[in-house]
N, C-alpha and C positions, 0 to 999 in steps of 0.2 A: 253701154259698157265700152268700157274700152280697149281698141285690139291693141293684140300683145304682135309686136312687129320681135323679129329675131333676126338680129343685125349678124353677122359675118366680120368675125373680129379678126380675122387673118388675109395678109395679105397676095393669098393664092389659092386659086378655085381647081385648084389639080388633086387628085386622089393619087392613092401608091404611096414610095418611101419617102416622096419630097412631104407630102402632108405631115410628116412628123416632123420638120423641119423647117419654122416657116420663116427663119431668117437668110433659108435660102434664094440668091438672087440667080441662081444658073450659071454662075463660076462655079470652077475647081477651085479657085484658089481664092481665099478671103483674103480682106479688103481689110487690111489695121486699123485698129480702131486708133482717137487720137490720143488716149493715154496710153498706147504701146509708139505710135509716132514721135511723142514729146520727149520720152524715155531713152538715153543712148547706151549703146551696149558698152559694158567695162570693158575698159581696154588689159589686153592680156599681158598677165606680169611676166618679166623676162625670165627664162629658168637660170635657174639659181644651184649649181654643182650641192648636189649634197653632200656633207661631210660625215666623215665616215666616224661613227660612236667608239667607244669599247664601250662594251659592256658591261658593265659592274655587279658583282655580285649582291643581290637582295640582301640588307642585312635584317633578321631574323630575330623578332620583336620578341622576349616570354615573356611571359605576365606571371608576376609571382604566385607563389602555391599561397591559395585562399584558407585561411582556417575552416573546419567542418563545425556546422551547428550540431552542438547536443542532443536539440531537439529531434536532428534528421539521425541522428546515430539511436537514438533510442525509438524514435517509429522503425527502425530496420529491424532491429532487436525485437521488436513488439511484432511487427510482422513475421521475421524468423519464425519465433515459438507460437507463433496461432499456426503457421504453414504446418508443423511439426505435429502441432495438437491434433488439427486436422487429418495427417495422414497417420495417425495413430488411431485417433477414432474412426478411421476408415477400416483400417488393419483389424479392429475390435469388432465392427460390425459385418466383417469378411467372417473372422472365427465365429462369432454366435450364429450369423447364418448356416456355416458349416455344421457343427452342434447340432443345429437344430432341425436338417434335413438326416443327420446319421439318429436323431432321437425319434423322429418320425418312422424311420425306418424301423426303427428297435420297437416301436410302439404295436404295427402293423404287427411284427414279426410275434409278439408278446399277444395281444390280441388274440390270432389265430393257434396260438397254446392254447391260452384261456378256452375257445370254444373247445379245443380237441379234450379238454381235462375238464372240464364241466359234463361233456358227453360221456366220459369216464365215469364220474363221479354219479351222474343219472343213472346208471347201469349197478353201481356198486349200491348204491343207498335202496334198499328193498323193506318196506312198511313190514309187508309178511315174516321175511327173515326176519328182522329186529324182532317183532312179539314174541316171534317163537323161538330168538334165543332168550330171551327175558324173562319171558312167561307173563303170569298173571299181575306180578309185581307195577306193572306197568300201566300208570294211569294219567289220567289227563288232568291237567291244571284247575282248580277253582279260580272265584274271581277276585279274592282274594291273594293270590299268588301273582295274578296279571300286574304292571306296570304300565302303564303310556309315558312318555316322554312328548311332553310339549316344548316343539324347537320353533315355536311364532314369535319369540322373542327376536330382536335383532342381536348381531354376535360384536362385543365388545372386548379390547386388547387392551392392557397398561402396559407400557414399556418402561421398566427403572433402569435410570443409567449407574452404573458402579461407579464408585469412586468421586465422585460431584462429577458437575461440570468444567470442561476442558475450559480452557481460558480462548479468546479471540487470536491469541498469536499459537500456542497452541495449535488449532485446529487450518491458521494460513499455512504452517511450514510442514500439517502431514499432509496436507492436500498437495502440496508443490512434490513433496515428496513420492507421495503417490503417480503423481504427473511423470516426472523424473523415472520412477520405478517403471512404469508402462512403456516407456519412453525406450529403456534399456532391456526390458522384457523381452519387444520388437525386433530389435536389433539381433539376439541372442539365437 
């Protein structure tokens, strides 16, 4: 095999901060090298009185007014009325919420009627009373007289519209309309 020799590639066997420095020769002061040697320093230009400016006022560029695109004018429009649609149909789904906790209320409230007149209603309806204001007149159904009603079918709707149908421009200008209406509804 052959030995690995590990040569000492620097020209100083000193440890501490010169070891990081190993084109240190033990001056303070380096030694120019010969491309700083060859180099002469410029010679210093004579001062030169400065003279004194006026200032002048910036003049003051415009740039003429650009025509507007159509196009940008009718996406702001398009944007306007969806912002609008928007906070209308916010405003609509404020009020049915509202509605709809005051009908809950009424529901609850209607409910506990219902038990207190139902419990009424158990107290008044007496089998006994009834016969014996009736008397013997009073007989019970054959089966002949009985009916069922079978509701297994499913429940089917036709809806006819009056007067034919609306034409397509028609039904765009009541919807805008409509739109408009809510729009001022809001407001009011």
């Amino acid at each position: 095999m052959a030995k690995y020799r590990r040569r000492n590639t620097t020209a100083y066997s000193t440890y501490g901060s010169v070891a990081y420095a190993p084109a240190y020769d033990g001056s303070a002061v380096r030694a120019p090298r010969r491309e700083e040697e060859l180099q002469r320093a410029p010679a210093p230009y004579p001062k030169r009185r400065q003279q004194v400016r006026k200032q002048e006022r910036a003049r003051v560029q415009v740039r003429q007014a650009g025509t507007v695109a159509p196009f940008a004018v009718v996406g702001f429009l398009a944007v306007a009325v969806f912002a609008v649609m928007l906070i209308t149909s916010y405003t609509q789904l404020t009020v049915a919420n509202d509605e709809m906790v005051s009908l809950r209320r009424e529901l609850s409230s209607l409910q506990s009627e219902n038990a207190k007149l139902s419990a009424q209603y158990e107290k008044v309806f007496d089998l006994a009373t009834i016969q014996a204001v009736v008397g013997d007149t009073m007989v019970r159904p054959t089966n002949e007289q009985v009916v069922y009603i079978d509701l297994s079918a499913p429940d089917t709707v036709t809806v006819y519209q009056s007067g034919g149908g609306a034409s397509l421009f028609q039904s765009i200008v009541d919807g805008v309309g409509d739109i408009f209406g809510s729009i001022i509804e809001y407001f009011r």
